[in-house]
C-alpha positions in Angstrom: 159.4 76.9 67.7 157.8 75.9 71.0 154.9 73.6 71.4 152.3 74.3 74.0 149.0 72.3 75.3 146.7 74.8 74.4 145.6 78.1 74.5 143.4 77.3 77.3 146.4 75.7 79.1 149.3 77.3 77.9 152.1 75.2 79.2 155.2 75.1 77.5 155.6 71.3 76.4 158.7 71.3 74.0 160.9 72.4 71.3 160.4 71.7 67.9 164.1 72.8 67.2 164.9 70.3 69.4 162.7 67.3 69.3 159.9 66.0 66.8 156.3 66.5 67.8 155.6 62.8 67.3 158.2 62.4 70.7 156.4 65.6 71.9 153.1 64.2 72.2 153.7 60.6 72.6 156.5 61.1 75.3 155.4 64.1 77.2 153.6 63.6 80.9 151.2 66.4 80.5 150.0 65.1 76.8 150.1 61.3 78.3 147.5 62.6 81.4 145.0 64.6 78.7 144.9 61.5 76.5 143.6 59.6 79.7 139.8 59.9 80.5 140.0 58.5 83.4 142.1 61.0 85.4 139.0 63.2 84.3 136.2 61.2 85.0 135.3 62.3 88.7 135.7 66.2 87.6 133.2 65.0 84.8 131.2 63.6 86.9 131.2 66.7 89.3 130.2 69.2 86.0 127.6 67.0 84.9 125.6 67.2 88.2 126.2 70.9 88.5 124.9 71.3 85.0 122.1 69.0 85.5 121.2 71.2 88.6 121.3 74.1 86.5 119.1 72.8 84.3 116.3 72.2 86.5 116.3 75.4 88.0 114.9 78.0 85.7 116.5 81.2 88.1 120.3 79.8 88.1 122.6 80.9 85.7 125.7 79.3 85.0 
């Protein structure tokens, strides 16, 4: 059985078969980055004011 991040970003992470999913998630890089807000927070940032925009303009959709 082969564990992926998500359905959103399907990338193939491990091997149940092969190693736990404790060790899966705790060890793995791409797991490690997502648990880590602040690799995030300037692409946060970024949304937020395009949302914000958004919002104040009654004619944009997003």
């Amino acid at each position: 059985m082969l564990v992926f991040t998500g359905g959103l970003l399907p990338i193939k992470e491990g091997n149940l078969k092969e190693t736990s999913l404790q060790k899966i998630y705790r060890d793995s890089p791409i797991f490690k980055n997502l648990r880590n807000p602040d690799k995030y927070k300037e692409n946060a940032d970024n949304v937020n004011i395009g949302l914000s925009a958004a919002a104040q303009d009654p004619g944009h959709t997003l």
